[in-house]
C-alpha positions in Angstrom: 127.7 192.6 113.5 129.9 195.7 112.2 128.6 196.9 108.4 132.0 198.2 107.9 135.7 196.7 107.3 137.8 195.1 110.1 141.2 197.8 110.7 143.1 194.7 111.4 142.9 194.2 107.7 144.4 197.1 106.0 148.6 196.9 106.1 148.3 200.3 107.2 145.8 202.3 109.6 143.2 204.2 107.6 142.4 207.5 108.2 140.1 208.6 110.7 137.8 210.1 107.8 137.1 206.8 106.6 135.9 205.3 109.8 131.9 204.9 110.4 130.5 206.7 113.5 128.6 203.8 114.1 130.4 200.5 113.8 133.9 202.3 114.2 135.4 199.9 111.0 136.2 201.2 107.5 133.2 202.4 105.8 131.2 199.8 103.4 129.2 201.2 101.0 129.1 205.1 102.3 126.1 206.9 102.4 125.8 210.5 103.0 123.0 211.8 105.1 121.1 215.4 104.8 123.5 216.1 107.9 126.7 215.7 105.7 127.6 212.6 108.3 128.7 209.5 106.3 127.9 206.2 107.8 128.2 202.3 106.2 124.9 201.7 104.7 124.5 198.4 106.5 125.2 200.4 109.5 123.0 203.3 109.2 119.8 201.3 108.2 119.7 199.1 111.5 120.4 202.4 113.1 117.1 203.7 111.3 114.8 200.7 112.1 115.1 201.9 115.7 115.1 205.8 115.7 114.6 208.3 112.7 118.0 210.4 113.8 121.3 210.8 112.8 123.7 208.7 115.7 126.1 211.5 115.5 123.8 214.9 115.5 120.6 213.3 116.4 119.1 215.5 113.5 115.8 213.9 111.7 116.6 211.1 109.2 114.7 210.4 105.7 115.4 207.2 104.0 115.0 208.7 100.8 116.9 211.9 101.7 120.5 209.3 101.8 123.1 209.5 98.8 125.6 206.9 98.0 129.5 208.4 98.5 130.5 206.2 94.8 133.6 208.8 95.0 134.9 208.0 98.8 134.1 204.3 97.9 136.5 204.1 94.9 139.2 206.2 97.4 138.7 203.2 100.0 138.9 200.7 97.6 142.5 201.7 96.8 144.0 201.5 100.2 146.4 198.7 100.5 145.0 195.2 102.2 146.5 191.8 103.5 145.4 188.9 102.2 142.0 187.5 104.9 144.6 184.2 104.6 147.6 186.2 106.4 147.6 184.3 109.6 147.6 180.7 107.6 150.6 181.9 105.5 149.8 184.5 102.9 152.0 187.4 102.8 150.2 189.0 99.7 148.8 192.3 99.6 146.5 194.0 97.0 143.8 197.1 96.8 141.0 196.4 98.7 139.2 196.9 95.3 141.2 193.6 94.4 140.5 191.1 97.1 138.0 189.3 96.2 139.9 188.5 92.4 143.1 187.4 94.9 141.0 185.3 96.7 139.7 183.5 93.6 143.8 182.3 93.2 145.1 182.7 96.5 147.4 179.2 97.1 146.1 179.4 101.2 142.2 179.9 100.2 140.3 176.4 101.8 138.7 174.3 99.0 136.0 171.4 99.4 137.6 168.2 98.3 135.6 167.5 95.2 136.0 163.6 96.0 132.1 161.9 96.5 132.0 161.5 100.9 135.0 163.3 101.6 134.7 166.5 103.7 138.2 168.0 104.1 138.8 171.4 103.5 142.6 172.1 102.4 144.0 174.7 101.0 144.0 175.0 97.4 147.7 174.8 96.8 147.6 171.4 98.3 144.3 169.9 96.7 146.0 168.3 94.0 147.9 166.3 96.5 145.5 165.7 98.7 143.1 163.9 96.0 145.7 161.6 94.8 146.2 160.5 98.2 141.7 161.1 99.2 140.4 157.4 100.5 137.4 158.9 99.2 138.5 159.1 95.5 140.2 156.0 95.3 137.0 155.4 92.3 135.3 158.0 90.6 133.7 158.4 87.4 135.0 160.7 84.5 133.8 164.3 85.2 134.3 164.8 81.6 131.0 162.7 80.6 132.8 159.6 79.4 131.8 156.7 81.3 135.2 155.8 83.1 135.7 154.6 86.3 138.8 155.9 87.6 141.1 155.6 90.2 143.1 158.5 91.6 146.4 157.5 89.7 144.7 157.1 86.5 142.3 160.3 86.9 146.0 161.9 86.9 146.8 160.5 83.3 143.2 160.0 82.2 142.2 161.3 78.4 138.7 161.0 77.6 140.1 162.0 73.9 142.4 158.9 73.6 139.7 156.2 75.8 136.9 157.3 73.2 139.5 156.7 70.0 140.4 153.6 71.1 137.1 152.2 72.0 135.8 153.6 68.9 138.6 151.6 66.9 137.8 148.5 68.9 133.9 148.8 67.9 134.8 149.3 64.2 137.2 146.2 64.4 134.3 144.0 66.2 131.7 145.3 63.6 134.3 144.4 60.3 134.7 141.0 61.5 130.8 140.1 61.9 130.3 142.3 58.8 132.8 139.5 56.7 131.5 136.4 59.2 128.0 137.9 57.7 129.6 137.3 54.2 131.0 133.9 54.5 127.9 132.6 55.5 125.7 134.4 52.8 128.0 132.8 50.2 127.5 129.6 51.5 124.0 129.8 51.6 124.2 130.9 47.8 126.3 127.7 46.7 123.9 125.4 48.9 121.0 126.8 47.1 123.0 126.6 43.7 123.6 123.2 44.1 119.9 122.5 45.6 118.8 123.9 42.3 120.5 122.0 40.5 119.5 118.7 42.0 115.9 119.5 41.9 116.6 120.2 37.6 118.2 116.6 37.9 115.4 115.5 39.6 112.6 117.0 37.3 114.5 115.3 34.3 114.9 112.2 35.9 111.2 112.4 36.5 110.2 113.1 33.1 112.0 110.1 31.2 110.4 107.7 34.1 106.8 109.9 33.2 107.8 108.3 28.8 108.6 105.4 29.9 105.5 104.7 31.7 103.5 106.3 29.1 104.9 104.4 26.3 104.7 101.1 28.2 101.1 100.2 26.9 101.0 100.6 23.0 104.4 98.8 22.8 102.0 95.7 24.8 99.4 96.3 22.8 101.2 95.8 19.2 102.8 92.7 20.6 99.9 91.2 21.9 98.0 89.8 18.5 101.3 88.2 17.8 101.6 86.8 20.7 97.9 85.7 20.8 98.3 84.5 17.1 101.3 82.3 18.6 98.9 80.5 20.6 96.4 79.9 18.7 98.7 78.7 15.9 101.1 76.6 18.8 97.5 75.2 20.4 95.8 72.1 19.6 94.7 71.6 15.8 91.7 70.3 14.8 90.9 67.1 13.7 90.2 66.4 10.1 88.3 64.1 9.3 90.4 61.3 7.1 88.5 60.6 3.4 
């Protein structure tokens, strides 16, 4: 595989100064050997697991005799490049310095559809579309963290801010009303034990004139009884006196 760039990508053809002896693309990464001959490193590194020379002098080769070019780097990284998505549609150009960072934005880059099962790869001016319309997305939870389950319409209007608000409010709602059923019942617990109270007081006084009553009952018997006993001894049969 060539270590350097592909000409067919530069709007332009490079000069010949910038080509590498070895893969015949722009140089990547130019290193400069002893020799003065400047080769991609990529390139010149498989070259040196084989033989020890230089390809284009065939002069002895240290490793740690090669020197990065940083200078004839930057100068390639200013020449003029199309976009790798020219042939689907891109008609941007930028520094070759610049590519990647196009790349990033580039409306005719290929994206993954993010959709759980679905494998398409569409460019990324079109992936909005495309989900909306993904079989695979038709229900998908938040990616925000909230906990909805979402369809591809509603993913489109979904707020995580607004769902959480109003099931929030709805909570609050739910806890008031068992929080004032709570109350209702605790009141009515306290008059049923008020008026148990009271009862019981009724109850215990009721219990304590029956208690005199009963205690009284006996002396009241007991003073009547010698009058009562005198009656009938007095009301019983007299005795018989002898007649002078």
């Amino acid at each position: 595989m060539s270590g350097g760039y592909d000409l067919n990508l530069f709007t332009s053809p490079p000069d010949c100064n910038f080509l590498c002896s070895v893969c015949h693309g722009v140089l990547k990464r130019p290193v400069r050997l002893p020799c003065s001959h400047i080769f991609c490193k990529k390139c010149i590194l498989r070259w040196l697991a084989r033989q020890k020379t230089c390809p284009c002098c065939r002069k002895e080769v240290k490793r740690k005799k090669m020197v990065h070019v940083n200078k004839l780097r930057r100068t390639i990284g200013r020449l003029e490049v199309k976009c790798k998505n020219a042939e689907a549609g891109c008609l941007a150009t930028c520094p070759l310095a610049h590519r990647r960072g196009h790349q990033d934005s580039c409306p005719f880059e290929l994206q993954a559809c993010p959709n759980e099962g679905c494998t398409a790869r569409v460019p990324r001016g079109a992936l909005a579309e495309h989900r909306q319309h993904c079989q695979s997305g038709t229900q998908q939870r938040c990616p925000l963290g909230c906990g909805a389950t979402l369809g591809p319409v509603e993913r489109a209007r979904h707020n995580c801010y607004r769902e959480l608000r109003d099931a929030w409010s709805k909570r609050q709602e739910r806890s008031r009303t068992l929080v004032l059923g709570l109350l209702r019942r605790m009141r009515k617990v306290h008059r049923t034990t008020n008026l148990i109270r009271r009862q019981l007081a009724q109850l215990g006084d009721f219990l304590e004139e029956d208690d005199a009553l009963l205690v009284g009952a006996p002396q009241g018997e007991a003073e009547a009884t010698p009058e009562g006993s005198l009656g009938v001894e007095v009301g019983g049969p007299r005795a018989k006196v002898p007649c002078k």
